[in-house]
N, C-alpha and C positions, 0 to 999 in steps of 0.2 A: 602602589595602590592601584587597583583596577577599578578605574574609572567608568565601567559597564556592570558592575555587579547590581546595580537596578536593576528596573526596567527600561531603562534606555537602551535598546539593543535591537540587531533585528536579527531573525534566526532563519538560517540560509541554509537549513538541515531538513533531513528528509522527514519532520514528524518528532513531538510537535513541532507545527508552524506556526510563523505571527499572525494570531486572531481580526478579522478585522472590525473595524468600530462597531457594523452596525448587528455584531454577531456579539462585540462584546456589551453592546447596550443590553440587548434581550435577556444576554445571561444575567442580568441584574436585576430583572422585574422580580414583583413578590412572589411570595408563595402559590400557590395554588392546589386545590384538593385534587389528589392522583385518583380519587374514582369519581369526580365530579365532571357537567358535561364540557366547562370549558376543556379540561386536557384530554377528555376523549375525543375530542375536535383537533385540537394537536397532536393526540396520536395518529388518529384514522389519516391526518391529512401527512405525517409523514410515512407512513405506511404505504402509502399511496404513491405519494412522491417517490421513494427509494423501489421500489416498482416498478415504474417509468425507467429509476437511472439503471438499474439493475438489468433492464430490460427482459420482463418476464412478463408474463400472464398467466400462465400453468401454476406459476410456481410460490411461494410463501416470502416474505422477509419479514425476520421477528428482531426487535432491537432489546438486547441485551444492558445491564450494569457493566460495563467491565472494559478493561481495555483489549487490544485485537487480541492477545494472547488467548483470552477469554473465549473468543469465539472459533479462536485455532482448536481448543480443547472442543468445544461445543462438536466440532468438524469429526472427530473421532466419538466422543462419551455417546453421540449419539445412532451411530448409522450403521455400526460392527458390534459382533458379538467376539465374545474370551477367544482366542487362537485364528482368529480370520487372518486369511494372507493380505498382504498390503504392500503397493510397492510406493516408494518415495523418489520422487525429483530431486537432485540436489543437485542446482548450482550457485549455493550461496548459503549464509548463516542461518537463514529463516526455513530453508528447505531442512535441515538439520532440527531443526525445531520441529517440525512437524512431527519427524523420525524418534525425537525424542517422547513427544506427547501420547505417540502409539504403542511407543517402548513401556509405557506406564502402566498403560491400559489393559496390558496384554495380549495385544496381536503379535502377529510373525509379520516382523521389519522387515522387507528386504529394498536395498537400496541401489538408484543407478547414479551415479555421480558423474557430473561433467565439469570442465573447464570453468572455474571461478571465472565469472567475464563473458564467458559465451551462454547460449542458450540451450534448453534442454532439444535435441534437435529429433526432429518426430522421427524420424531415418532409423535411429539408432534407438529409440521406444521402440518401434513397430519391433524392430529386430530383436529384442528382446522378449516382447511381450510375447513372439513367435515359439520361442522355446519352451511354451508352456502351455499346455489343454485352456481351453477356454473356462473362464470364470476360475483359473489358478486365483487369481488375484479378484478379492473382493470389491478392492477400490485403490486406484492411485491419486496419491496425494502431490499439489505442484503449485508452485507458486506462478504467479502469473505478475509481477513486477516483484524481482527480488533485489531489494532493497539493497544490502549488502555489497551487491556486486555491479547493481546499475543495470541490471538487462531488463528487458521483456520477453518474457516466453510466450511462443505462439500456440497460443490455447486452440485457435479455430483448426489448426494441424493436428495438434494432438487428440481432438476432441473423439473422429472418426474409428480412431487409433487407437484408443480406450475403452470406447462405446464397443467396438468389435470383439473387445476380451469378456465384454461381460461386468466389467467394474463400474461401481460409483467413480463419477467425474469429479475430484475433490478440491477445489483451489484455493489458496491463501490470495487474495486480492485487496488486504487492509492498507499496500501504498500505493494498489493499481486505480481501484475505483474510483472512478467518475474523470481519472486526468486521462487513462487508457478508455479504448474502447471495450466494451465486455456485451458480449450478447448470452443473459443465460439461457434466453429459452433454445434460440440459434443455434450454439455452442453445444447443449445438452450437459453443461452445466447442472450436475447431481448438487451440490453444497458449495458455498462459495462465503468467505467470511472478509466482513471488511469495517473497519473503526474511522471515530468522528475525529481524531488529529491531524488526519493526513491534507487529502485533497480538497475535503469538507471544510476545511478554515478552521475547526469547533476545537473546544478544550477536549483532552483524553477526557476517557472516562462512557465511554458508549461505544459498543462494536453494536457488530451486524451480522444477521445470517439468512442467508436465501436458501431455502432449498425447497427441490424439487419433489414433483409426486411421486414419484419412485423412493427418494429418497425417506421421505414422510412415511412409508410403508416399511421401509428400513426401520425405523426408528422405533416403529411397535412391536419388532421383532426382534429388537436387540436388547441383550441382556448384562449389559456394562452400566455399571453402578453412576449416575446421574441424579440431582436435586434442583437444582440452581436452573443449572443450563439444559433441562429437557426442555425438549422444545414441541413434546407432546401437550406439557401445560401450555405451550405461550400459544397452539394451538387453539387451544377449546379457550383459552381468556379472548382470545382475539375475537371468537366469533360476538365478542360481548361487546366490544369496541376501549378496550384496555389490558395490557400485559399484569400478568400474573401474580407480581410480587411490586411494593414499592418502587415506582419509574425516579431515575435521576432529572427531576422536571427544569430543573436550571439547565441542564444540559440537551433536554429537547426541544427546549426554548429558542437554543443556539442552531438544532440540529431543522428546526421548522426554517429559523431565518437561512441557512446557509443552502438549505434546499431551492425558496425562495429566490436567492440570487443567483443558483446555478440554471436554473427554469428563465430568471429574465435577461443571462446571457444566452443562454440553447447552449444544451449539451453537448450541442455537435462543436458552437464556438468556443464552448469551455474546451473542449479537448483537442480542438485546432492549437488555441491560445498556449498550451501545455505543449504542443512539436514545436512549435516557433521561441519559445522559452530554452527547450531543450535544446533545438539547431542552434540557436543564441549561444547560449551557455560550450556547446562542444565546438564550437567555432571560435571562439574567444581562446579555450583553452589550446586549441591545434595554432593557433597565431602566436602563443606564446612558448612553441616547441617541447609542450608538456605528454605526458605519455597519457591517455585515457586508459579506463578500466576497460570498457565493454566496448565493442564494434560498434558501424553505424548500422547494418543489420539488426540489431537487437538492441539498440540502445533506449532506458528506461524514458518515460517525459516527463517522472517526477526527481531525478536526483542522475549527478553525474560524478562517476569516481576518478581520481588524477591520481596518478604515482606522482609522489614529490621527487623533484630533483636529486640529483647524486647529490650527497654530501650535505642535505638538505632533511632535517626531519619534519614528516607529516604534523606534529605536535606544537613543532616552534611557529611552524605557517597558522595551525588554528589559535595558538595562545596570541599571536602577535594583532591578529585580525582581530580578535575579541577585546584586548586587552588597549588596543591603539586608537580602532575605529568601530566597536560594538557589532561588527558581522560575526555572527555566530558558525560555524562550519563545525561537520563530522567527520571524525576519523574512522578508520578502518575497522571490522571485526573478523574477529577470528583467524584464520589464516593472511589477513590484508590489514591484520592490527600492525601500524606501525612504519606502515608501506605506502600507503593512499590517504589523501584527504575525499571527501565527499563534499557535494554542492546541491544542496539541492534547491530545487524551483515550482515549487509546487502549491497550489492554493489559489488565492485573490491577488496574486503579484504580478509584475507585468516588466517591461523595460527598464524604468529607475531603478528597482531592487536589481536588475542582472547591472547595468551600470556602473550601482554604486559598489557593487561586490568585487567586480574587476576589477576598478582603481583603487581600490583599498588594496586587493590581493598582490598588482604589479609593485605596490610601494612596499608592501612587505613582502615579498621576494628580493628586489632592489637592497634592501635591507638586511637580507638573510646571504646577501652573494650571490644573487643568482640573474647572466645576464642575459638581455636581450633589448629590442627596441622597445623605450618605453609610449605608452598610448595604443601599442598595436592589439591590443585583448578586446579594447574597448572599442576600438573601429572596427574589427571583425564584428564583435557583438552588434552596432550603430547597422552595419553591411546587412543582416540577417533583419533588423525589424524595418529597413528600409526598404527592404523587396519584398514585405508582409504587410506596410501597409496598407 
């Protein structure tokens, strides 16, 4: 019997993460009328707010129904027309995604793939994007924390580099926001999509999309079949001080509070808070002679991936953690199904949560055969918030 199949658990995954209280008090309050002035007050002031974090002024964020997936599609339905060239970043599951959501639409895919683990590296963009007349490519599409594989790609690199082809700047940032740094207006950041599970603390169920004036211009000129997710409507509703279509108002309940507490840490320590999490976390792991997924070059600050030990499956390390001590962990996808476990650290968590997740982890290794000194994960980890406090 598995003694965590409540909710007693904590979830030590990249998305969802565990809510915290004063996010899930809010999600409980009553109703309230969606074109009445109370929630156009919580609109306008999240709208605002993810503006700040998004870091723009130029540029729009419209919050969607839907999970990031949602605004991955919004990222294409909107900005291309039928047969436009596009080229795709792939170094992980989510970049594939992307590739597939253009594959739908009707553009011409074309894709550069790198090393599951490493980053997309601007060297070998520029190099490519060279072999081709300016504005071949209408937009490249790239993930800016992919998930999957635990990296961070370096947008402010590639930015130059894309800008120079003539393409929309396209980025999937639904598990980089707010734990990474993102400068859109900086950046030149064309479309950038990112949801409330992640770094936001919030229940799924709300993405996000910023985009840019250029962008915006794009989108009344594109001829890809769109209802839902135009973002010409969420336009012209916004100048009203409310979105378009029925708002998920329990969940901007959530998404005002979690704004709220990222504003009365500073964004800048919310995102310190997230390297010292991450060095924690990959430190811990390197003390217990475990292989990491991604370099410290490019390492992600919301999620970290581990090859499981020879003779060791990634599956009995996450059932045994779940099943023993309620830590939640993710396994592998797609080419790393089967091979890695994942960790992630992301949210309102801090030291106890990477603590507890360690000693639970060495007891089930311990358990699974696999040897080394025990206590050493946890005084690496102890080593890292001691020279941060």
């Amino acid at each position: 019997m598995d003694r965590f199949l409540n909710d007693n658990h904590m979830l030590m995954i990249p998305g969802p993460i565990t809510v915290p209280p004063r996010i899930l008090r809010v999600n409980s309050r009553p109703m309230i009328n969606h074109r009445g002035p109370i929630f156009q007050k919580i609109h306008e002031y999240c709208v605002d707010g993810l503006k700040k974090i998004f870091k723009t002024d130029e540029g729009e964020v419209y919050i969607f129904a839907s999970v990031g997936t949602g605004a991955m599609e919004a990222c294409v339905s909107n900005f291309f027309n039928k047969d436009d060239r596009v080229l795709v970043l792939i170094n992980g599951n989510f970049g594939q995604r992307f590739a597939q959501i253009a594959n739908v639409y009707g553009l011409n895919v074309d894709t550069l793939e790198f090393v599951w683990g490493q980053y997309a590296e601007p060297e070998k963009v520029k190099e490519y994007l060279s072999k081709y007349p300016k504005g071949t490519y209408k937009g490249v599409l790239v993930q800016h924390n992919e998930t999957s594989t635990a990296i961070l790609n370096d947008l402010e690199r590639l930015s130059p580099i894309i800008k120079e082809h003539g393409a929309l700047f396209v980025v999937d940032s639904i598990s980089g926001m707010v734990a990474a740094p993102f400068e859109m207006d900086k950046w030149k950041v064309d479309v950038v999509a990112a949801a409330s599970q992640k770094a936001f603390g919030c229940p799924p169920g709300i993405s996000l999309l910023g985009v840019s004036k250029e962008a915006l211009n794009r989108a009344n000129n594109s001829n890809l079949p769109r209802f839902y997710f135009d973002v010409r409507k969420y336009h012209e509703s916004y100048k009203k001080g409310q979105p378009p279509f029925t708002a998920p108002i329990s969940l901007y309940f959530s998404l005002e509070e979690s704004i709220k507490m990222i504003f009365e840490e500073g964004l800048e320590n919310f995102q310190k808070r997230h390297i010292v999490l991450r060095d924690a976390v990959r430190s811990a792991v390197k003390a217990l002679g475990l292989k990491l997924v991604s370099d410290d070059k490019c390492a992600s600050p919301v999620v970290t991936g581990v090859f499981s030990p020879e003779g060791i499956k990634p599956q009995d390390i996450i059932d045994n953690m779940r099943k023993e001590f309620g830590i939640v962990l993710a396994g592998g996808q797609s080419q790393f199904k089967g091979k890695i476990f994942r960790i992630g650290h992301l949210g309102f968590i801090g030291a106890t949560e990477i603590f507890a997740t360690f000693a639970a982890l060495e007891l089930t290794l311990e358990k699974l055969g696999y040897k080394f000194e025990k206590g050493i994960s946890v005084k690496a980890a102890q080593k890292v918030f001691e020279e941060n406090m």
